[in-house]
VMD Tcl script that draws the C-alpha trace (Angstrom):
set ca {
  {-43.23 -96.96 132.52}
  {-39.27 -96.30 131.78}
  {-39.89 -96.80 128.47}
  {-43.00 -94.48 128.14}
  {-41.16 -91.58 129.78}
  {-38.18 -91.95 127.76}
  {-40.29 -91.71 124.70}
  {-42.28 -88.85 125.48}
  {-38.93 -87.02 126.62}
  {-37.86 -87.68 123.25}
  {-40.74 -86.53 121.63}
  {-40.39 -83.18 123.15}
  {-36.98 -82.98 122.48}
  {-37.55 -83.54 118.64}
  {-40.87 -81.21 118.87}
  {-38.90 -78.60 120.25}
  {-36.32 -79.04 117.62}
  {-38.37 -78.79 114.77}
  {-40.32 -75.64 116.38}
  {-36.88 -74.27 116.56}
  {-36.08 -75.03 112.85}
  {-39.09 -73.24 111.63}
  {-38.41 -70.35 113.94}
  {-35.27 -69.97 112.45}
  {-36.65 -70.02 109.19}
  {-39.12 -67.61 109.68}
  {-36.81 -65.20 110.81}
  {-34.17 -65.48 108.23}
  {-36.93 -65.01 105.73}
  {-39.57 -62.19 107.33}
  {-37.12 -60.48 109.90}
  {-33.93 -60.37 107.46}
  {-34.76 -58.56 104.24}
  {-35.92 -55.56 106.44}
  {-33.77 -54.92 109.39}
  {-30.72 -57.39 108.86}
  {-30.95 -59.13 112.24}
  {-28.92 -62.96 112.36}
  {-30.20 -65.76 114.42}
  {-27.24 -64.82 116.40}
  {-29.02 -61.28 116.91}
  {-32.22 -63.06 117.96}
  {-30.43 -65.42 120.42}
  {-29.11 -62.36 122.26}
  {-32.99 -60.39 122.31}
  {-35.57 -61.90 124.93}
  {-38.60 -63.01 123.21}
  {-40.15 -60.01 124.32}
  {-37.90 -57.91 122.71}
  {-37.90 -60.05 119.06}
  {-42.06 -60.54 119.13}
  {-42.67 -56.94 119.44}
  {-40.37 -55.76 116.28}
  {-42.30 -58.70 114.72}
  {-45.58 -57.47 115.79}
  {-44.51 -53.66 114.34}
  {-42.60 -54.87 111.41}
  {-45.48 -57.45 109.63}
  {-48.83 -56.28 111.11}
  {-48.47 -52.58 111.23}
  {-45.56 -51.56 109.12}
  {-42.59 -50.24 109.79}
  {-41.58 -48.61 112.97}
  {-41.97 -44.48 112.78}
  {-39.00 -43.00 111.32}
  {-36.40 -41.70 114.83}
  {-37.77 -37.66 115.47}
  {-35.03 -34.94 116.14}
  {-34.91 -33.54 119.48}
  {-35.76 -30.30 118.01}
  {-39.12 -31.53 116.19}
  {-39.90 -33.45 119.75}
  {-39.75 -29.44 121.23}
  {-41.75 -28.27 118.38}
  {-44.58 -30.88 118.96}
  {-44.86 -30.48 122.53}
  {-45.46 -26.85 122.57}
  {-47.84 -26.88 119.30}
  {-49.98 -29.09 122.05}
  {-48.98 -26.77 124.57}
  {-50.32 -23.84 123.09}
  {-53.79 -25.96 121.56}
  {-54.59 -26.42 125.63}
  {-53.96 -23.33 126.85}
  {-56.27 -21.87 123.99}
  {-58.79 -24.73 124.10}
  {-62.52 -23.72 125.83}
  {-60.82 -19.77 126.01}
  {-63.42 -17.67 125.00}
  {-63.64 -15.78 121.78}
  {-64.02 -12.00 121.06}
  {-62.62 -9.55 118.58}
  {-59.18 -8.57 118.30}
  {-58.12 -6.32 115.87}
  {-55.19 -8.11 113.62}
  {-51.73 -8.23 114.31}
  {-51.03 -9.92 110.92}
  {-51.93 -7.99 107.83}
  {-50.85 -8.84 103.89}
  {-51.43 -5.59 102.08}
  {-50.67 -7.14 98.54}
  {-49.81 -7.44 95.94}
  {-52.18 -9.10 94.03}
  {-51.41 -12.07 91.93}
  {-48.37 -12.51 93.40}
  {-49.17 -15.25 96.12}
  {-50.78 -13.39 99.13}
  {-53.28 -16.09 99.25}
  {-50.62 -19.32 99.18}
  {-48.53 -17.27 101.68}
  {-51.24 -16.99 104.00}
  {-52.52 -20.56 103.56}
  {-49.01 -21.60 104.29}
  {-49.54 -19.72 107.62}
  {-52.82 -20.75 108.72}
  {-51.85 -23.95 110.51}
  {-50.13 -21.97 113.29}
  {-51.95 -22.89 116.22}
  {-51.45 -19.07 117.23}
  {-52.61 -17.69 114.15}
  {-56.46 -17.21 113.14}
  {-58.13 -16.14 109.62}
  {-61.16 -16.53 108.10}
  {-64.36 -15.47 108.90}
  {-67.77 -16.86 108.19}
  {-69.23 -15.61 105.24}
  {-73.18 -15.09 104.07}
  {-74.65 -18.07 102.34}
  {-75.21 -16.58 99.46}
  {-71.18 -16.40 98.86}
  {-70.18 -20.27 99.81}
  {-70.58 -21.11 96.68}
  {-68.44 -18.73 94.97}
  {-64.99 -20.55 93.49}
  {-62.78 -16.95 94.82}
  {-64.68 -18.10 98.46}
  {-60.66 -18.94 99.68}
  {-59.81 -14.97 99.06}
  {-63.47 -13.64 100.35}
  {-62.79 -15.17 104.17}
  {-59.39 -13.99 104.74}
  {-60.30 -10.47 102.79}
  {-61.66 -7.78 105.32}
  {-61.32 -5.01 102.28}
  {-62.02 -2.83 105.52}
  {-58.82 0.25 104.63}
  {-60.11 0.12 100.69}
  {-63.41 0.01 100.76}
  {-64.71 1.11 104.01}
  {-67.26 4.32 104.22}
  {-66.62 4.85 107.81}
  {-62.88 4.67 108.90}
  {-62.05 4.30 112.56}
  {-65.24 2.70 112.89}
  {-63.97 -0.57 114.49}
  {-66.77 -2.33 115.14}
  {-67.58 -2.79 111.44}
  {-63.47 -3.91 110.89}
  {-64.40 -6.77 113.41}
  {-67.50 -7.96 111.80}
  {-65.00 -8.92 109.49}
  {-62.36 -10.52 111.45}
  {-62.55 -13.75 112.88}
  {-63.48 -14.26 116.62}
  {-60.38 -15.22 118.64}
  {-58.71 -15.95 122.00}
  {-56.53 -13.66 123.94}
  {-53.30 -14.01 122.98}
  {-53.87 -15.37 119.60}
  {-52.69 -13.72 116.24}
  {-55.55 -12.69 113.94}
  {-55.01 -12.24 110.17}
  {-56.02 -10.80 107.41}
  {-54.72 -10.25 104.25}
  {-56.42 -7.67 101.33}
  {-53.82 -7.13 98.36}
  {-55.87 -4.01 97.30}
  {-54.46 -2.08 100.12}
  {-51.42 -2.40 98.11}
  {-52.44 -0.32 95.26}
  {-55.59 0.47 95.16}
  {-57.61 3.31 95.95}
  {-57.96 5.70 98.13}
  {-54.56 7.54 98.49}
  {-54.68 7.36 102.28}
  {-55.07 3.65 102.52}
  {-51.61 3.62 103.99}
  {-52.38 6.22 106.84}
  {-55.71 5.18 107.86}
  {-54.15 1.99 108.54}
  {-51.18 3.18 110.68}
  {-53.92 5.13 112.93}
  {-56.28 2.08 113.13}
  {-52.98 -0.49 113.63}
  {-50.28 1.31 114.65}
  {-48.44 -1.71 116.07}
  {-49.39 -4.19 113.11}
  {-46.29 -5.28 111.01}
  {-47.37 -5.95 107.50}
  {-46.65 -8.48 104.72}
  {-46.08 -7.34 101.36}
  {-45.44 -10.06 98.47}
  {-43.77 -8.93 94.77}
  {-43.35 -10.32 91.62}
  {-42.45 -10.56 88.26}
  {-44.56 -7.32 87.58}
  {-44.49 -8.95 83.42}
  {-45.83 -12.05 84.29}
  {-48.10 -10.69 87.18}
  {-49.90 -8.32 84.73}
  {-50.37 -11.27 82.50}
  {-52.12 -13.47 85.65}
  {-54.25 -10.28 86.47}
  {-55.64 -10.44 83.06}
  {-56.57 -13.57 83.83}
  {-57.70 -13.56 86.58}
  {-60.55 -11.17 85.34}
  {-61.65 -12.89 82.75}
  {-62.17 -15.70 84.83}
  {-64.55 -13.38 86.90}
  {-66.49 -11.97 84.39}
  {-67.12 -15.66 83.23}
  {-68.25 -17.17 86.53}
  {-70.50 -14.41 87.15}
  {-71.50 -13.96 83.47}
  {-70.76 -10.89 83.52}
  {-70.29 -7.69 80.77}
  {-67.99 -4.68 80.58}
  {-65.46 -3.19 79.06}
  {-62.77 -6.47 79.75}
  {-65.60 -8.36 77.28}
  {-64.03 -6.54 74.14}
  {-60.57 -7.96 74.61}
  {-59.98 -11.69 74.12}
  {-56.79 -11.93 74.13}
  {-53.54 -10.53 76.35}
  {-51.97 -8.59 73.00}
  {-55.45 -7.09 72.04}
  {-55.89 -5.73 75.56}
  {-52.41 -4.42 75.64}
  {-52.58 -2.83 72.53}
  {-55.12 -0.52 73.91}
  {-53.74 0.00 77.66}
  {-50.17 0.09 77.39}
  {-49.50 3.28 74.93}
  {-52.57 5.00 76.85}
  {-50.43 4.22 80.43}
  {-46.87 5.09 78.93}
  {-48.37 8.02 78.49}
  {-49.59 8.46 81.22}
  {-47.04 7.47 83.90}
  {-43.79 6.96 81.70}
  {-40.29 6.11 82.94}
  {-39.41 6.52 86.30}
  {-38.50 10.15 87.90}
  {-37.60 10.57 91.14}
  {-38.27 14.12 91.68}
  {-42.25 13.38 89.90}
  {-42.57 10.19 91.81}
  {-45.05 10.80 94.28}
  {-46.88 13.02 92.07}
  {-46.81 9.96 89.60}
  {-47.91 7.78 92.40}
  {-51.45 10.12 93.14}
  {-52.06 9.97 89.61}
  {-51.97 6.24 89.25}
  {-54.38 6.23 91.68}
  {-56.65 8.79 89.67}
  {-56.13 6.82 86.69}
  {-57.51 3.65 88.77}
  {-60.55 5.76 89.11}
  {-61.01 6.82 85.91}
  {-60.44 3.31 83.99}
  {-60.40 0.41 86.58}
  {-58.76 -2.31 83.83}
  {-55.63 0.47 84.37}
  {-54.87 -1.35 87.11}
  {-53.61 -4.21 85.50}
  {-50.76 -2.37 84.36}
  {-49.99 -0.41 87.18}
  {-50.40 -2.71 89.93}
  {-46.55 -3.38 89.13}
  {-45.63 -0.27 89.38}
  {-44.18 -1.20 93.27}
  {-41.57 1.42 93.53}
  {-44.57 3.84 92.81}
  {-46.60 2.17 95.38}
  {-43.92 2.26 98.08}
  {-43.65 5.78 97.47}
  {-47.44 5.86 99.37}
  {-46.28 3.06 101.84}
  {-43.27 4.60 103.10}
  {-43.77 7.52 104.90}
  {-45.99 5.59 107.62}
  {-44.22 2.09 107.10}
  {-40.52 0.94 106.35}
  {-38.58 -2.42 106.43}
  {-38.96 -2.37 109.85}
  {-42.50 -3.17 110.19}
  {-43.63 -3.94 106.60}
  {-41.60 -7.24 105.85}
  {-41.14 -7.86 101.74}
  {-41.02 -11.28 100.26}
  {-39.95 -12.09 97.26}
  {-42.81 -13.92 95.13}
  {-40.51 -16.18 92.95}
  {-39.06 -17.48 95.54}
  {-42.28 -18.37 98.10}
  {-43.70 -20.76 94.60}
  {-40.61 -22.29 94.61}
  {-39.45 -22.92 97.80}
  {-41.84 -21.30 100.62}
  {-40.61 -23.20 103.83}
  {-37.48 -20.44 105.13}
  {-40.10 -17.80 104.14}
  {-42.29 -19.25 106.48}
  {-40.23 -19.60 108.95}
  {-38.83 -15.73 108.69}
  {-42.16 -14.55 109.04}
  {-42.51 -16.23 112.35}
  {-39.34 -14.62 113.43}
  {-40.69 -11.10 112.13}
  {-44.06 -11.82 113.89}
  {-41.74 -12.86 117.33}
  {-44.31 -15.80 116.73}
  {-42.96 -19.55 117.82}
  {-41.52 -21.58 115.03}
  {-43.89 -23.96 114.96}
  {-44.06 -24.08 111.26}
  {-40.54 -25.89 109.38}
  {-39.68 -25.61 106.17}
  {-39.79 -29.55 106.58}
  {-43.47 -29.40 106.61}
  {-44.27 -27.72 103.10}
  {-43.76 -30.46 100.42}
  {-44.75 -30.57 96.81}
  {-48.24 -31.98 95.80}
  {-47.52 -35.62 93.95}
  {-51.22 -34.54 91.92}
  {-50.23 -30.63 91.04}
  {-46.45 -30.77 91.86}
  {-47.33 -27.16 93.86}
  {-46.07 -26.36 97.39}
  {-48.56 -27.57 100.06}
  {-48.17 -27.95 104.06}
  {-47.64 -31.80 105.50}
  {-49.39 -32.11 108.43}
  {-46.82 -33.47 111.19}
  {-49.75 -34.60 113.50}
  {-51.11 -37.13 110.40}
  {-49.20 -36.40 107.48}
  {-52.51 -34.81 105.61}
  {-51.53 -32.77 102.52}
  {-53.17 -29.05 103.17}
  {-53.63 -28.18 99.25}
  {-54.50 -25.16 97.46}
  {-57.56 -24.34 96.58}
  {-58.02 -25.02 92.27}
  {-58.41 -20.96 91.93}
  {-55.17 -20.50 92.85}
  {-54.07 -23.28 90.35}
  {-55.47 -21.39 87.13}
  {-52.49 -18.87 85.70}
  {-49.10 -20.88 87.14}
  {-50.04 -24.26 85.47}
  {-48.63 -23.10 82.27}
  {-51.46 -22.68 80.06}
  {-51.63 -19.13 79.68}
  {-48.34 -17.49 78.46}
  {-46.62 -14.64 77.40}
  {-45.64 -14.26 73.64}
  {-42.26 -13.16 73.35}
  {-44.05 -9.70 71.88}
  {-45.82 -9.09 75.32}
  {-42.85 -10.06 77.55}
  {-40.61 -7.38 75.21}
  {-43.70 -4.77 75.24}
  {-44.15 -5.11 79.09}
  {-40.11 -4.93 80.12}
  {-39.69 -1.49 78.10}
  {-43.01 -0.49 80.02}
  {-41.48 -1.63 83.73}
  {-37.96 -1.28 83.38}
  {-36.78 2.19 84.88}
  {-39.33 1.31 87.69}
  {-38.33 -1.79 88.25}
  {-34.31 -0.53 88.71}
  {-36.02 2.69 90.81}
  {-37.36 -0.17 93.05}
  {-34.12 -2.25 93.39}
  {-32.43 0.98 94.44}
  {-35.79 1.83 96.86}
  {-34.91 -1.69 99.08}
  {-31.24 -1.90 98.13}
  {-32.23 -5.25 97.18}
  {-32.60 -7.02 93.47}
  {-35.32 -9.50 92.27}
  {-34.79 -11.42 89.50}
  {-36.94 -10.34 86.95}
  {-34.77 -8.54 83.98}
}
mol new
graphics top color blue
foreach p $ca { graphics top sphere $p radius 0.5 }
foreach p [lrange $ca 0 end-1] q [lrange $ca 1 end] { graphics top cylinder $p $q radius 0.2 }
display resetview
């Protein structure tokens, strides 16, 4: 009986220390290349302890990367704010976001950069007839209520094209027509209708912006097979050829003293000949000229275009402070595309990529440029403006 206990003692002894060897083993080789922990380490762990980085490490993946106390804040009041909004119910609120322009010039990404905010709504549903349409992304955020409107004031037709939303949120809309398009008294309608409403203006390279206008119609008259006047130019040069002489004449360099008379007849000549516009849509210091007198840097917040394509997060992040909205949004969050290599927003809740639409991807992916003809041709044409407008903000952009 001695005998049979001492062997099965032993045969524990030597099971244990083989169970131990390959322990050991295992570690060194799973547990080592990844976190650097000895034996040693392990000894000093309960099992508990070593198991459950073993569990995270090889079934799993690796453990979530530490979070700063400040994103910790920023996630618990995003949630914060989604319950105090969740099963509120929904009415219309006129909008205390509005982009007024300018087109081609990244209205659309700026306000897609927005649109996560869990304060913030957009969009509004749109006839069936429409879903289809490829420019869908600029139709539900576009109210075109200040340009194109028959009956101002009337605010029950602005709301039908709102979204619904819950006290307290942030609607937004964004039209870039308002910027520079007819009528003339775009800009005071809207201060009467929203005279608390800070607006969002966006500017660009007025050279390269004329040449993504261009564009940008011909892409229209395409998809809706369309005819007009735009059908007789097939190329950037042949349209300018036409246009540019005709508005040099027209408008010329910059005056100060004929500036807002120059500013009521671009309008007029967006009347006459809408493929004007263009051209004149860079015109901003022209523009401003309308904008001014009911708006100033105060409530109408400028953002420079260049710089939201190529690096949008501290824009974002501005805005929020110009809206008094919580900075919910980091310029952590917007990351380029790995597919497009454009600016998109990184979900923090899943790490989802929020990309552009493709119709915003058509005149920045480098297929369509400027001949060094057109890029001299359209400087002479913008130049004195262009300084009138650096003078206008006290503020340069770096376009010359």
């Amino acid at each position: 009986m001695l005998t049979l206990m001492k062997s099965l003692l032993l045969g524990v002894f030597c099971l244990s220390v083989v169970t131990l060897c390959l322990f050991n083993l295992e570690l060194r080789r799973k547990v080592l290349p990844r976190n650097q922990i000895s034996f040693d380490t392990y000894q000093s762990q309960s099992i508990a302890e070593y198991l459950l980085r073993r569990f995270q490490n090889f079934q799993y993946g690796e453990p979530p990367a530490p979070v700063s106390d400040e994103d910790k804040l920023r996630r618990e009041l995003w949630l914060k704010i989604e319950e105090q909004f969740q099963n509120k119910t929904k009415s219309c609120h006129l909008p205390k976001i509005v982009g007024i322009g300018t087109e081609k010039c990244g209205t659309f990404a700026l306000f897609d950069f927005l649109r996560p905010h869990p304060m913030i709504r957009m969009g509004r549903e749109l006839p069936p007839e429409l879903k289809d349409d490829p420019f869908v992304g600029d139709l539900e955020i576009e109210a075109h209520y200040f340009d194109q409107s028959s009956t101002f004031y009337d605010l029950k037709q602005y709301c039908a094209r709102l979204p619904l939303a819950e006290e307290g949120a942030f609607v937004a809309e964004k039209t870039p027509a308002y910027f520079s398009f007819p009528p003339l008294f775009v800009p005071m309608s809207m201060k009467k209708v929203l005279p608390h409403t800070k607006l969002l203006l966006v500017l660009c390279d007025p050279v390269k912006r004329a040449l993504s206008d261009f564009q940008h119609e011909w892409d229209l008259l395409r998809v809706h097979n369309g005819s007009g006047e735009l059908s007789r130019y097939h190329n950037f040069t042949s349209y300018l050829d036409v246009y540019l002489p005709r508005m040099t004449q027209e408008v010329g360099e910059w005056i100060e003293e004929r500036a807002t008379l120059m500013s009521y007849r671009v309008i007029k000549e967006h009347n006459r000949h809408f493929l004007n516009h263009i051209l004149t849509v860079g015109l901003y210091a022209l523009h401003l000229k309308r904008w001014f007198p009911y708006y100033d840097q105060s409530n109408l917040m400028i953002i420079d275009g260049g710089k939201l394509l190529s690096n949008p997060g501290p824009i974002i992040e501005e805005v929020q402070d110009f809206y008094d909205l919580p900075k919910l949004l980091l310029k952590e969050d917007y990351v380029r595309d790995p597919d497009t290599n454009y600016f998109c927003f990184k979900y923090w809740k899943t790490g989802e990529l929020r990309r552009l639409p493709k119709s915003k991807q058509r005149t920045r992916n480098g297929n369509a440029k400027l001949t060094d003809e057109e890029t001299v041709r359209l400087k002479s044409f913008y130049k004195t403006h262009n300084e009138a407008l650096f003078k206008m903000l006290n503020r340069t952009f770096n376009w010359i």
